[in-house]
C-alpha positions in Angstrom: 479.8 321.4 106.5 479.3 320.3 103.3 476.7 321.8 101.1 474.2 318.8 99.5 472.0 319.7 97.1 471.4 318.3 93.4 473.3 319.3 90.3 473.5 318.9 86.7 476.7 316.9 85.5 477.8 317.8 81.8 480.1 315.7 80.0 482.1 317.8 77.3 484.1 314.6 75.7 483.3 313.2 72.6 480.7 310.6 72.5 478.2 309.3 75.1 478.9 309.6 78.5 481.4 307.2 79.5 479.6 303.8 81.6 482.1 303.1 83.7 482.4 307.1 84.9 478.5 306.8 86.0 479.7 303.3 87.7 482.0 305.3 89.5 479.7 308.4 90.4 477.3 306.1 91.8 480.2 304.1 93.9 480.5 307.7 95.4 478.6 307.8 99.3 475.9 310.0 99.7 475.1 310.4 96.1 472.4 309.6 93.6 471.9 309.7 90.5 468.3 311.3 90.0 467.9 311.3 85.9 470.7 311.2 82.8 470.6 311.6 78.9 473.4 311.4 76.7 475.5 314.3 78.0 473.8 314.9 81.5 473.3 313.3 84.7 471.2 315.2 87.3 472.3 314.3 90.5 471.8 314.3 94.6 474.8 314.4 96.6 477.4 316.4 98.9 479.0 319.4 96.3 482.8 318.6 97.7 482.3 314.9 96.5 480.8 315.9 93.3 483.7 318.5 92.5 486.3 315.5 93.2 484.2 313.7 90.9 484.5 315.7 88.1 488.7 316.9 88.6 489.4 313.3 89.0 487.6 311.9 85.9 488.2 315.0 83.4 485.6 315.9 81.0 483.0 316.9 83.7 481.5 320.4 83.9 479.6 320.4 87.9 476.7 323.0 87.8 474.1 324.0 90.8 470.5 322.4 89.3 468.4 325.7 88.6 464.5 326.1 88.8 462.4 329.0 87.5 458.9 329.1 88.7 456.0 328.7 86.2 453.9 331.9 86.0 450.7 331.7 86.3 448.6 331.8 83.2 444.6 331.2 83.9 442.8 333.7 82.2 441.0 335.5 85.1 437.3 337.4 85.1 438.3 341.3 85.1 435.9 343.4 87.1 434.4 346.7 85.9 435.7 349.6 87.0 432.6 352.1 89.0 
């Protein structure tokens, strides 16, 4: 079974990333493009597709999309100690 999930798409060639390449990604089944910036597209999709992807079009680094939870910073009443 495929693993689906989203991941972060770097492009490491020179220049903007290339139109036609995010024509292509989005041609791709099962996959979505979710947000992208010059360098980065964050996307939705099956991993296996999203590695043949990136081998096929060359200049494409595939990474899993990472979160890290937000601590919690309200200042809270401290109690006295009896």
């Amino acid at each position: 079974m495929a693993i689906r999930g989203r991941f972060i798409l770097r492009y490491t060639g020179a220049g903007p990333t290339p139109r036609a390449h995010v024509v292509q990604l989005r041609s791709v089944p099962g996959t979505k493009v979710l947000d992208a910036s010059d360098k980065m597209l964050l996307v939705e999709g099956r991993q296996r597709d999203l590695e043949s992807f990136a081998h096929e079009c060359g200049g494409w680094v595939l990474a899993p999309e990472q979160t890290i939870p937000v601590p919690d910073t309200r200042k809270r009443i401290r109690r006295r100690a009896r």
